[in-house]
C-alpha beads as a LAMMPS data file, in Angstrom:
LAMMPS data file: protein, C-alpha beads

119 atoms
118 bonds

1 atom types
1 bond types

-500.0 500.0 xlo xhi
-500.0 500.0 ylo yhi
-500.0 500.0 zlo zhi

Masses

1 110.0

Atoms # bond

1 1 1 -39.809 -216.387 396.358
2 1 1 -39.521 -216.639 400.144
3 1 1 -38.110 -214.228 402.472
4 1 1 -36.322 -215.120 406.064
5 1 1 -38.546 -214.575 408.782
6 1 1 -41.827 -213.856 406.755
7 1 1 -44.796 -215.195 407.317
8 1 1 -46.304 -217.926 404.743
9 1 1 -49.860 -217.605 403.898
10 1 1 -50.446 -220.518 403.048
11 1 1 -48.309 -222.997 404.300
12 1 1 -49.933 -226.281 403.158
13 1 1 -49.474 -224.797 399.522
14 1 1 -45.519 -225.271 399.763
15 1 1 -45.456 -228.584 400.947
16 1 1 -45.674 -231.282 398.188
17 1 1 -48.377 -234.034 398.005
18 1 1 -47.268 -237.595 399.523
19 1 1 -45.942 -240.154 396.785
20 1 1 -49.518 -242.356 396.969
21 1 1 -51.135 -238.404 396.270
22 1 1 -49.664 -238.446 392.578
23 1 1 -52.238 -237.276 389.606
24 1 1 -53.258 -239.993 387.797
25 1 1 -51.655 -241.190 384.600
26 1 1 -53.456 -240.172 380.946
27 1 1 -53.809 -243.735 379.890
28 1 1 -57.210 -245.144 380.725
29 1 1 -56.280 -248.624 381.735
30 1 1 -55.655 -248.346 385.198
31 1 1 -58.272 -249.879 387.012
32 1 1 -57.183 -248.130 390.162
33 1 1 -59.032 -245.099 391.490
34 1 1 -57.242 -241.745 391.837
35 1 1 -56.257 -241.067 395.672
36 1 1 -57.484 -237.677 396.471
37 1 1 -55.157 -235.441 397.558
38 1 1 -57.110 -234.448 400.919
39 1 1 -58.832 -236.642 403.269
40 1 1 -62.812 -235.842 403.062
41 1 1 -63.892 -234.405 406.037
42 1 1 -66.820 -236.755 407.779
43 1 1 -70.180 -235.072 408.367
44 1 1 -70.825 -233.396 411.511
45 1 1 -67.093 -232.918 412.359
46 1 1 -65.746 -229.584 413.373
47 1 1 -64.117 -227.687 410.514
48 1 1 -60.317 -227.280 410.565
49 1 1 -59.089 -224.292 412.540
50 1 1 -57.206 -222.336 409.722
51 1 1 -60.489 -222.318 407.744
52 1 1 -61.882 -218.698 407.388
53 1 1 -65.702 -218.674 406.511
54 1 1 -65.834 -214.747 405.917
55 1 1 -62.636 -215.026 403.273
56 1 1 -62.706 -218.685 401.605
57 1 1 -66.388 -218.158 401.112
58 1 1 -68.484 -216.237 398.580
59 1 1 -69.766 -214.600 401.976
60 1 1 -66.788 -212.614 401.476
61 1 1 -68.914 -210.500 398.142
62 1 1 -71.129 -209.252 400.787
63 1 1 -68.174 -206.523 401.707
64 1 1 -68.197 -205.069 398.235
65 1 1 -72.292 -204.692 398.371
66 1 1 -71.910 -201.151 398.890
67 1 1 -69.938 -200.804 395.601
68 1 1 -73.272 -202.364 393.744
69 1 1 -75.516 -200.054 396.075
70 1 1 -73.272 -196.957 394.820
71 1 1 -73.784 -198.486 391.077
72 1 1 -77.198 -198.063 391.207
73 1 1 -77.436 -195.454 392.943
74 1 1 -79.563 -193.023 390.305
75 1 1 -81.887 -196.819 389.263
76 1 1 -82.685 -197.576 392.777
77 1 1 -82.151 -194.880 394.893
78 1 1 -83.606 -196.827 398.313
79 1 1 -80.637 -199.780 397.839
80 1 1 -77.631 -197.420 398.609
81 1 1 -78.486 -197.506 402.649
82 1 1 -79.115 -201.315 402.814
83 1 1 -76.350 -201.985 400.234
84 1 1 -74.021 -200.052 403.278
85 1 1 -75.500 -201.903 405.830
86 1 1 -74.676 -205.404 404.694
87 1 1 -71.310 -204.178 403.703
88 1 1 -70.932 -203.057 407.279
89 1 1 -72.514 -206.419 408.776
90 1 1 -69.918 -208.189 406.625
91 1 1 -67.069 -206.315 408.452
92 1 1 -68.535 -206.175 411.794
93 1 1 -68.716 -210.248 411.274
94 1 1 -65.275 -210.670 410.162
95 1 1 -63.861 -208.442 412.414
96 1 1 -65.556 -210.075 415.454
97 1 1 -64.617 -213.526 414.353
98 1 1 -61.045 -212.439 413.982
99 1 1 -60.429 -211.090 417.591
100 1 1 -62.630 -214.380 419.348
101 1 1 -59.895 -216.821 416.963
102 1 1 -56.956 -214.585 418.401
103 1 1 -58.113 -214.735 422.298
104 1 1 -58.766 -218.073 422.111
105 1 1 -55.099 -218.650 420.467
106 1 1 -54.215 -216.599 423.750
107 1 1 -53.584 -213.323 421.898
108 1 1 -55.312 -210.024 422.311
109 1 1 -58.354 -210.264 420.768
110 1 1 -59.044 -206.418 421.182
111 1 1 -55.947 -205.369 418.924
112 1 1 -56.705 -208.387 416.204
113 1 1 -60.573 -206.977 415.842
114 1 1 -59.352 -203.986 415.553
115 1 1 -56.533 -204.427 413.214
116 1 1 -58.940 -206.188 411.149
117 1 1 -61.976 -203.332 411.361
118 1 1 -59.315 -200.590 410.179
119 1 1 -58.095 -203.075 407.376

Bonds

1 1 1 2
2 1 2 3
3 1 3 4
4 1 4 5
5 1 5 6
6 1 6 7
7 1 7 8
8 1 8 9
9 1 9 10
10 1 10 11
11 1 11 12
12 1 12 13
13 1 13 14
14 1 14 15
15 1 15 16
16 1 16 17
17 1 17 18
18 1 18 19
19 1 19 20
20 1 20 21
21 1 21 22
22 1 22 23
23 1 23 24
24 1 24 25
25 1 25 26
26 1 26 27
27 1 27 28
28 1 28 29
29 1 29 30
30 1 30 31
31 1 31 32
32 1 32 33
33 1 33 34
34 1 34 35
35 1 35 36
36 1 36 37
37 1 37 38
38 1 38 39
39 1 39 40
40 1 40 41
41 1 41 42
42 1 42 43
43 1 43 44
44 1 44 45
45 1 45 46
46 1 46 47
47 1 47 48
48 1 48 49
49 1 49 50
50 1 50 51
51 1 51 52
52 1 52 53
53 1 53 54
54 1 54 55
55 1 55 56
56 1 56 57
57 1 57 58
58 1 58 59
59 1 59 60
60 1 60 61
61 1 61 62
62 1 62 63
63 1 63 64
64 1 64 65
65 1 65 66
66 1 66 67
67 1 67 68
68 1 68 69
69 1 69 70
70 1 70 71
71 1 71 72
72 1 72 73
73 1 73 74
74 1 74 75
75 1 75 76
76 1 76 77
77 1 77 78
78 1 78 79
79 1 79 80
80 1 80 81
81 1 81 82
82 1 82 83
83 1 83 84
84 1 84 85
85 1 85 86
86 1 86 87
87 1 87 88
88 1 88 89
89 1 89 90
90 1 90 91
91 1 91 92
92 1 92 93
93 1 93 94
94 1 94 95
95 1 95 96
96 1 96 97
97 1 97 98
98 1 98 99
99 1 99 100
100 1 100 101
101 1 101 102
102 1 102 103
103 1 103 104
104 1 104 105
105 1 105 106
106 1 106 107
107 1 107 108
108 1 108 109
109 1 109 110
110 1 110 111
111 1 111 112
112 1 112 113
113 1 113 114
114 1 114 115
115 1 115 116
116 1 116 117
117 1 117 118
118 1 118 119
């Protein structure tokens, strides 16, 4: 369900595949290869601009390492402050990546780091 005037999260999700994008049939026979839905990226190019390392990523577990700090808190006492720490680098990371995207999409980068900090 869509709403007028909200944003889409992900937009490429609502669009459909071309017609030459189709999945491939069940029968075996066809001696054609599947077309893959997305172009493969070649090596050494720049990655697209609406990719987000610190969400898309399994670098996004290293915000919840404080919650398996806390865990073991009574097993391995010494953990808990470096558990916080990378749990903090995590959000210092994302945050800072977050306001350089926005003032270099000519926003205020300021209010976007921050915005994302507090979140």
């Amino acid at each position: 369900m869509s709403f007028p005037g909200a944003p889409t999260l992900y937009p490429n999700l609502s669009k459909s595949p071309p017609a030459s994008a189709a999945p491939p049939s069940s029968s075996s026979s066809s001696s054609e290869p599947a077309t893959p839905l997305a172009a493969p990226v070649p090596a050494g190019s720049a990655a697209p601009e609406s990719h987000d390392m610190w969400r898309e990523s399994l670098l996004r577990y290293m915000g919840y390492a404080n919650e398996v700090g806390e865990a073991f808190r009574y097993q391995a006492p010494g953990m808990v402050i470096p558990s916080y720490l990378v749990a903090f680098g995590y959000v210092c990371g994302d945050a800072r990546d977050k306001g350089l995207r926005a003032s270099n999409a000519g926003r205020s980068g300021v209010y976007a780091a921050a915005d994302c900090f507090v979140w």
